[in-house]
C-alpha positions as a Python dict, from the first residue, in 0.01 Angstrom:
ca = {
    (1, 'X'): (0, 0, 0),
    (2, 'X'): (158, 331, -68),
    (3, 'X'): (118, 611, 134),
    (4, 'X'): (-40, 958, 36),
    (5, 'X'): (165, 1209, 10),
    (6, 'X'): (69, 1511, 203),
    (7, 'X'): (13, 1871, 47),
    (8, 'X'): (76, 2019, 361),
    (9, 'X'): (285, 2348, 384),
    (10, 'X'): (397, 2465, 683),
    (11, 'X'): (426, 2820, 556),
    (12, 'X'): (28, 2843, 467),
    (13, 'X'): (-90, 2798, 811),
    (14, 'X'): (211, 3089, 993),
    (15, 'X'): (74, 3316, 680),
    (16, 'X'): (-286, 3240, 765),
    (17, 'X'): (-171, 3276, 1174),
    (18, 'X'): (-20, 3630, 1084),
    (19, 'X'): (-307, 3715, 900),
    (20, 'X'): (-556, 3685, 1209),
    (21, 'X'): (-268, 3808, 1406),
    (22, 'X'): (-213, 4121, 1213),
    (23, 'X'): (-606, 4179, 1163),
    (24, 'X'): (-751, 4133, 1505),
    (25, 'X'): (-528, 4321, 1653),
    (26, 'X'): (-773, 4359, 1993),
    (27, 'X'): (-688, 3970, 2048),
    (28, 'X'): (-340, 4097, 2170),
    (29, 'X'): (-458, 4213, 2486),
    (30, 'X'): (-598, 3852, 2565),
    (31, 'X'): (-274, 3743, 2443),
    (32, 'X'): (-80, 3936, 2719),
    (33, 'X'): (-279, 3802, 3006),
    (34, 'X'): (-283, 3446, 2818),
    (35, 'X'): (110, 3454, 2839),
    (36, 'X'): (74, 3450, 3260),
    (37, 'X'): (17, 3081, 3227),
    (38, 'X'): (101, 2943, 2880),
    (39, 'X'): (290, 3119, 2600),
    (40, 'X'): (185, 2900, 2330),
    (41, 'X'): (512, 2783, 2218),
    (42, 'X'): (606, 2414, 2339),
    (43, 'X'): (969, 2442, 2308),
    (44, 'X'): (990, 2798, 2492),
    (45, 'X'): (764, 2646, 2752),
    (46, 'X'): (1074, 2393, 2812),
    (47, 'X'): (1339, 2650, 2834),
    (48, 'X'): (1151, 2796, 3078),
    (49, 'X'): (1128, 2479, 3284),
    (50, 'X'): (1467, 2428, 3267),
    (51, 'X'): (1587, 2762, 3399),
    (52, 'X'): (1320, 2643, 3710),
    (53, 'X'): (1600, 2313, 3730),
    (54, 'X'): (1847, 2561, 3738),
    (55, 'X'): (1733, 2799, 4003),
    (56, 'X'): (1660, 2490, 4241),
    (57, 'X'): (2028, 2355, 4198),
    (58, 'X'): (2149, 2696, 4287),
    (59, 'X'): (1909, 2666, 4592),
    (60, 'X'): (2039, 2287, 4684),
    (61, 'X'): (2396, 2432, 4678),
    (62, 'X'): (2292, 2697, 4870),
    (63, 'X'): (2098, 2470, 5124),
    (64, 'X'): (2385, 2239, 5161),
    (65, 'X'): (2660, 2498, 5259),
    (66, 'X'): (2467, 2590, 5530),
    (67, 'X'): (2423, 2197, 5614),
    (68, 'X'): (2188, 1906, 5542),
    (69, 'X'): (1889, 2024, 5612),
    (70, 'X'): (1935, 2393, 5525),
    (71, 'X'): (1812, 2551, 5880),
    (72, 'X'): (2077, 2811, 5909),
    (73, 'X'): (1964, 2950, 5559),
    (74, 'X'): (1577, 2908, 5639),
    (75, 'X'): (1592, 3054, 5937),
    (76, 'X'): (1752, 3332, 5786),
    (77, 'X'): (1437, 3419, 5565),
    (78, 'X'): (1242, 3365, 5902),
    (79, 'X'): (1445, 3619, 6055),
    (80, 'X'): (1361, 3846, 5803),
    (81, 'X'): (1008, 3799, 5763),
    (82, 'X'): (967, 3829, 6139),
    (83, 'X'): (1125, 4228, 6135),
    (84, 'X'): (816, 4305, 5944),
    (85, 'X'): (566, 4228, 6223),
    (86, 'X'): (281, 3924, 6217),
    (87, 'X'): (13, 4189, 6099),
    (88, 'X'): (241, 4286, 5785),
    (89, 'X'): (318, 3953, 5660),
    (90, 'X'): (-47, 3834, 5670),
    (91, 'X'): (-175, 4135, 5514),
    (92, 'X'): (97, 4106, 5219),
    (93, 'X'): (18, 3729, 5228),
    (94, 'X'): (-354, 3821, 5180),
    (95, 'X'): (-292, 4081, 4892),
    (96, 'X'): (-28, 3834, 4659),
    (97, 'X'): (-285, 3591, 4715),
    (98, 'X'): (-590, 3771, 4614),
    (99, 'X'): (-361, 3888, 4335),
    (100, 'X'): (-276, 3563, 4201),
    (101, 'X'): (-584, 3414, 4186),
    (102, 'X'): (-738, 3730, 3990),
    (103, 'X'): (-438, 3722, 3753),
    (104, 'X'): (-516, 3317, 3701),
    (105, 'X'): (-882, 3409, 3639),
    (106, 'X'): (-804, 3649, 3393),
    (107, 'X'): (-552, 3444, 3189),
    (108, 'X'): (-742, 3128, 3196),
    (109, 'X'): (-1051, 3338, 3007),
    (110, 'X'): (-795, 3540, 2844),
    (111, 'X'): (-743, 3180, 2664),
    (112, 'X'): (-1084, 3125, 2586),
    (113, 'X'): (-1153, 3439, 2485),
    (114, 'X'): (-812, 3381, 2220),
    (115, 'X'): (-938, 3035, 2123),
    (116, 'X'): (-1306, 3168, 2018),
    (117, 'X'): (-1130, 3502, 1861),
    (118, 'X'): (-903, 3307, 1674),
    (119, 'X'): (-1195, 3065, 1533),
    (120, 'X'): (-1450, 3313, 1465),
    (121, 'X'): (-1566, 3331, 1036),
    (122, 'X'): (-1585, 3736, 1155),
    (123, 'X'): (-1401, 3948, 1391),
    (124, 'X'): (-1561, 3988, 1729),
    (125, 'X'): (-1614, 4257, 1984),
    (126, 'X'): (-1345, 4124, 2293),
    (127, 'X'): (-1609, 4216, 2558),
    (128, 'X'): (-1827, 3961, 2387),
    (129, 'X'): (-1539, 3731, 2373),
    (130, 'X'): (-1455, 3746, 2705),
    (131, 'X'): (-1807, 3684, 2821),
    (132, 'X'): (-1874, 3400, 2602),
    (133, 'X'): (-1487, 3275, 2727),
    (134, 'X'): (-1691, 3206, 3112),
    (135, 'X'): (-1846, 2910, 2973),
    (136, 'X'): (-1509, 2747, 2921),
    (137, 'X'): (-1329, 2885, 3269),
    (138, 'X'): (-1360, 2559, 3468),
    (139, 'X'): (-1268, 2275, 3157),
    (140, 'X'): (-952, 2517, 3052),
    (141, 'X'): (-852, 2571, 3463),
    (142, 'X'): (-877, 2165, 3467),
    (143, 'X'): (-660, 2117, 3170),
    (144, 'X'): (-444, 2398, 3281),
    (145, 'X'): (-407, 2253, 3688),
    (146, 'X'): (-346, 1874, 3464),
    (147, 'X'): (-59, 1967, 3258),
    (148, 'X'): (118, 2187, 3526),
    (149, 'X'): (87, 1894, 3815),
    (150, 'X'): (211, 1649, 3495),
    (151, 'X'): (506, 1934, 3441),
    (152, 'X'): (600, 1925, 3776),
    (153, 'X'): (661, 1582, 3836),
    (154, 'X'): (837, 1606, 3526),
    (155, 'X'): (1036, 1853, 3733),
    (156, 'X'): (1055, 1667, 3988),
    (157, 'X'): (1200, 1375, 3851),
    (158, 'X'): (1441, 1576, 3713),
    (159, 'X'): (1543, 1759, 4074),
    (160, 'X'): (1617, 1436, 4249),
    (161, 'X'): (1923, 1337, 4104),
    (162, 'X'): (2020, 1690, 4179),
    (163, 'X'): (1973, 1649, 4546),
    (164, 'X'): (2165, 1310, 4516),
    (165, 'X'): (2463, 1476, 4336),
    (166, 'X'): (2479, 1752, 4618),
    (167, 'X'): (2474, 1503, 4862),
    (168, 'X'): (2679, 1226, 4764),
    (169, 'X'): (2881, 1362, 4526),
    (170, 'X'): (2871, 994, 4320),
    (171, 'X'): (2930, 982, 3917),
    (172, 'X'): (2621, 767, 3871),
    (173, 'X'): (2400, 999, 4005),
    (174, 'X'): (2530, 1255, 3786),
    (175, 'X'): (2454, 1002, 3489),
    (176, 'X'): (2153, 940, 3600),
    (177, 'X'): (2070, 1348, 3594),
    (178, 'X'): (2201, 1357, 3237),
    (179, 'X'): (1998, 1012, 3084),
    (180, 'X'): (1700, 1184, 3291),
    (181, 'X'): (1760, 1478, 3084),
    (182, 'X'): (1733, 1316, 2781),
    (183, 'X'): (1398, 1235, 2852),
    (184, 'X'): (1257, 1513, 2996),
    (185, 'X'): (1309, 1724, 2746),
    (186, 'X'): (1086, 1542, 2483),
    (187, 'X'): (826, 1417, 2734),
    (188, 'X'): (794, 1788, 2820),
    (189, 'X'): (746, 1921, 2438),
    (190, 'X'): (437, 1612, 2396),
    (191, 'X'): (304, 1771, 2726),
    (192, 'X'): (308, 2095, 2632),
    (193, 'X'): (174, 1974, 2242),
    (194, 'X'): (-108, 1754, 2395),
    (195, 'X'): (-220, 2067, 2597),
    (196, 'X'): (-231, 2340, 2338),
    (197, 'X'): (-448, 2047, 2169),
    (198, 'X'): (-692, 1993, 2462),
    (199, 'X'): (-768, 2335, 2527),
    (200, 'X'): (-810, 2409, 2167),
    (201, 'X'): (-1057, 2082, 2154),
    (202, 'X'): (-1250, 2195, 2507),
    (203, 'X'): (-1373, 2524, 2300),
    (204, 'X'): (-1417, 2390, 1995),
    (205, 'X'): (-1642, 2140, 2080),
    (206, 'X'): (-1733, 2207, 2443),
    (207, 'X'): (-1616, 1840, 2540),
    (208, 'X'): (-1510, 1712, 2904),
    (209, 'X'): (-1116, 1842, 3022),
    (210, 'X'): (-1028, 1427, 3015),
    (211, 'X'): (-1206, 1372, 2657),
    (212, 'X'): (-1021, 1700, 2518),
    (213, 'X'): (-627, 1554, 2653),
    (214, 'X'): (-731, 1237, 2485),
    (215, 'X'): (-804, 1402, 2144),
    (216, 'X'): (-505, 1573, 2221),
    (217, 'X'): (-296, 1239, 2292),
    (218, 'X'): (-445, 1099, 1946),
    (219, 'X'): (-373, 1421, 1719),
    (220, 'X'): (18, 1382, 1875),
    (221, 'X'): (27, 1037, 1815),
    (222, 'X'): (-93, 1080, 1416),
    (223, 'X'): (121, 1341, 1360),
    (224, 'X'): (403, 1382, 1620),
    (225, 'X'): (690, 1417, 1389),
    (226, 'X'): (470, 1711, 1227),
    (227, 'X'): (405, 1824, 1579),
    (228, 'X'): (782, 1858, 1722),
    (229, 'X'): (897, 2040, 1364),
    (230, 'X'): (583, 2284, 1367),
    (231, 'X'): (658, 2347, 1747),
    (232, 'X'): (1054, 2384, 1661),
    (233, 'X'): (997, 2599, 1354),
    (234, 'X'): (747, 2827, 1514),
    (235, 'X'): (983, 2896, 1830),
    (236, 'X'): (1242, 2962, 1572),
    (237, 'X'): (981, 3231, 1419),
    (238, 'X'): (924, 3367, 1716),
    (239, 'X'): (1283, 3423, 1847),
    (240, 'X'): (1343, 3545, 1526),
    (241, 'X'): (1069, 3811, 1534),
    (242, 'X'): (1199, 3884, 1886),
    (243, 'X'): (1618, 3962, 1764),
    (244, 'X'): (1424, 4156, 1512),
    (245, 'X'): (1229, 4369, 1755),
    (246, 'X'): (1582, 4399, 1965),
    (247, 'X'): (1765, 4522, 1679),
    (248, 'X'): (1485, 4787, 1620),
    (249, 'X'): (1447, 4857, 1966),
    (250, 'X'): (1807, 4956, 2012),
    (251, 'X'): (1722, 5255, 1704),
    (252, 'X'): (1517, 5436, 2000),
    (253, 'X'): (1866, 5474, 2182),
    (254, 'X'): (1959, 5700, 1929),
    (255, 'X'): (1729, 6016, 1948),
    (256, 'X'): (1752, 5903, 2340),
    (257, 'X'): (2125, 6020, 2315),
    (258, 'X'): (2095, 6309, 2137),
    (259, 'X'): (1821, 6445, 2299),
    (260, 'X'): (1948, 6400, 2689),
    (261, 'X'): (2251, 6605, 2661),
    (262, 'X'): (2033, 6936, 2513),
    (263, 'X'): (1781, 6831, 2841),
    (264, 'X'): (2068, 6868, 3086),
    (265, 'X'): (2168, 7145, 2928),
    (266, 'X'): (1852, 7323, 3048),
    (267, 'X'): (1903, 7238, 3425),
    (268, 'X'): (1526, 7119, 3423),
    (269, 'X'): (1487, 6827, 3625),
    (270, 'X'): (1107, 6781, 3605),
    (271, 'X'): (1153, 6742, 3186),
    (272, 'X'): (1452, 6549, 3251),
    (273, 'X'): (1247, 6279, 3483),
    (274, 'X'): (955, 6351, 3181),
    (275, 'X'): (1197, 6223, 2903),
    (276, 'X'): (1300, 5965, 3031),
    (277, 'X'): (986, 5849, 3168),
    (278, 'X'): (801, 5867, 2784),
    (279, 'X'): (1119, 5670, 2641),
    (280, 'X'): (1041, 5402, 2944),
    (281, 'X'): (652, 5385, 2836),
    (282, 'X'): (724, 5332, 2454),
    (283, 'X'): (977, 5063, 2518),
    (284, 'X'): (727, 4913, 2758),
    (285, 'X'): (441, 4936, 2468),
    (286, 'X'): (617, 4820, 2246),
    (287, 'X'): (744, 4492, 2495),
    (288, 'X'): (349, 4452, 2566),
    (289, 'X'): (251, 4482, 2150),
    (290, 'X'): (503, 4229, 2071),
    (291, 'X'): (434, 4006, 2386),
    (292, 'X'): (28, 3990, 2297),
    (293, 'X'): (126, 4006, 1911),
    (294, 'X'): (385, 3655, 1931),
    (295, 'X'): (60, 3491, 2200),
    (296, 'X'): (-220, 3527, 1906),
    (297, 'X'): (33, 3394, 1679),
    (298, 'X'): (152, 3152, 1841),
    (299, 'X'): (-227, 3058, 1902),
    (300, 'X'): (-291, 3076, 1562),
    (301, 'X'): (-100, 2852, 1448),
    (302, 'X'): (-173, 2624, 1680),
    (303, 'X'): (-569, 2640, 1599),
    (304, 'X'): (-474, 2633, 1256),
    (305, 'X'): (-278, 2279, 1210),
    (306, 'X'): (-534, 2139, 1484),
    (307, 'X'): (-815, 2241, 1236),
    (308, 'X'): (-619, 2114, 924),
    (309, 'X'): (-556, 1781, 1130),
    (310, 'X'): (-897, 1721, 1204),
    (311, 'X'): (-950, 1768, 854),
    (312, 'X'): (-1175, 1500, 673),
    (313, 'X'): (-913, 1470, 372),
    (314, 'X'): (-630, 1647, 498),
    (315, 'X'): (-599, 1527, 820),
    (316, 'X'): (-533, 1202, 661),
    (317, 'X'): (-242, 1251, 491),
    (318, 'X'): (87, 1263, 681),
    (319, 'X'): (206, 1646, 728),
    (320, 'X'): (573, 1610, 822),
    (321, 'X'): (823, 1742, 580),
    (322, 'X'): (1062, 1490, 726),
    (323, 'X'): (900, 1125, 644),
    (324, 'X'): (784, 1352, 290),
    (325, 'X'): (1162, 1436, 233),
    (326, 'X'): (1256, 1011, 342),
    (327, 'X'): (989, 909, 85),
    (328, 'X'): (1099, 1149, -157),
    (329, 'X'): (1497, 1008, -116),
    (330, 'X'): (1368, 659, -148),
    (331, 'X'): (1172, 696, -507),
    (332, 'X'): (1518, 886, -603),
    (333, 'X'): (1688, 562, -500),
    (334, 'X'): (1423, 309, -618),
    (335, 'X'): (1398, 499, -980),
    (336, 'X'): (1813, 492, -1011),
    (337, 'X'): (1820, 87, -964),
    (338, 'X'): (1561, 35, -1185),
    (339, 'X'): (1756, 237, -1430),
    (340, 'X'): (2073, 63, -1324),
    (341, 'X'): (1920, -228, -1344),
}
């Protein structure tokens, strides 16, 4: 049986994803509050996680030049929590709670409220889209609270061997650290691909958190070698855009220069403070525009390649340019014996 060749082009579906990007431009706000909990890049996603890994071993080496169990350093931070009073530290307990849990509201419907932008024939009003995203709060918190517990003992696993190096020091441990590595890092790109999936299934088609991760698991398992290239090639888009945005960035340095010395000059303080506090906002505008603009992309493209996989003829055929490239190598070879021959 030979196998259909797909017509799939990665290219199509990041046009298509810049498109909506580019023309909904209100979706960018969700996208800034959507990037509290989930960026929508899968290899970024892993970086991320591994600069966590990082931080802890800095903490375990901390912890164990103090000694074994780390009191002197704990008590340290006790110490210093104490000098602001019991009444302080509950009350800024209270507020960075009550913060964090209205931030987590906000970005889990700030994902909805992408999802159904992103998918709508027609471009939407975002109030509208944010109320229609409260019907999805609880399935996309589920599937959000599921693939963070799977990430951490992902994390986990990966932490232990740390504390066994600090402690005893041993080669094998360090081996086992690096073959653990080795694993992690693809188990946490299918994580990270299944849940981009699951949320984008739980609006779609308004199905249960556990039905939506198993569409998910399915979709990765039909296409995964699509999956890890469109997850590689979009990060590489994205960091791209980002050096790009750096580059440009840097240009606002140069009026920045020439004007500040003619401020001094004028022994104002007040317009000195005002300069550089409009240079400070249009950098940080421009951080925000980008940060919401890369989210909807990344989106996007996302919804777009789940759409195209659900396809009822193109979600058939096999998408990855990889196996297409193999297949294409092997006819080349086939064709020359038969010539040969």
């Amino acid at each position: 049986m030979t196998r259909k060749k797909s017509t799939m082009l990665y290219r199509l579906l990041f046009r298509e994803a810049w498109r909506l990007t580019w023309q909904r431009k209100s979706l960018w706000i969700f996208g800034i509050f959507a990037a509290l909990i989930s960026t929508g890049g899968v290899i970024d996603t892993v970086g991320a996680t591994l600069q966590k890994i990082e931080r802890t071993e800095s903490l375990l080496k901390q912890l164990m030049d103090h000694s074994f169990i780390g009191y002197p350093l704990a008590s340290e931070y006790i110490q210093q929590m104490s000098l602001l009073g019991t009444g302080r530290v509950g009350s800024l307990l209270v507020v960075v709670t009550v913060t964090c849990v209205i931030l987590l509201v906000i970005s889990v419907l700030s994902q909805g409220a992408l999802i159904l932008g992103i998918g709508s024939t027609e471009h939407e009003d975002p109030s509208q889209l944010r109320r229609s995203a409260g019907m999805f709060f609880w399935p996309l918190f589920i599937v959000g609270i599921l693939n963070k517990l799977m990430m951490g003992v992902l994390t986990l696993l990966m932490i232990l061997p740390l504390w066994l190096v600090a402690v005893s020091g041993s080669v094998a441990h360090g081996l086992l650290f690096f073959v653990l590595m080795l694993l992690f890092i693809p188990a946490s790109v299918i994580v990270n691909i299944v849940y981009m999936f699951a949320m984008i299934h739980v609006v779609e088609e308004k199905v249960h958190p556990l039905d939506a991760i198993h569409l998910g698991i399915q979709l990765f398992k039909k296409q995964w070698i699509a999956t890890i290239e469109y997850g590689l090639t979009l990060f590489l888009l994205v960091c791209g855009a980002g050096l790009i945005l750096l580059l440009a960035s840097s240009l606002l340095f140069i009026p920045y220069t020439l004007i500040s010395p003619m401020v001094l000059l004028t022994g104002s303080t007040s317009l000195f403070i005002g300069m550089n506090v409009v240079f400070a906002l249009l950098i940080f505008a421009i951080i925000l525009s980008f940060g919401g603009a890369s989210v909807t992309f990344q989106y996007s493209a996302w919804y777009l390649f789940y759409k195209r996989a659900l396809h009822k003829t193109h979600g058939k055929k096999i998408f990855s340019k990889l196996i297409r490239f193999v297949d294409v190598v092997h006819e080349k070879i086939v064709q020359t014996k038969k010539i040969s021959s």
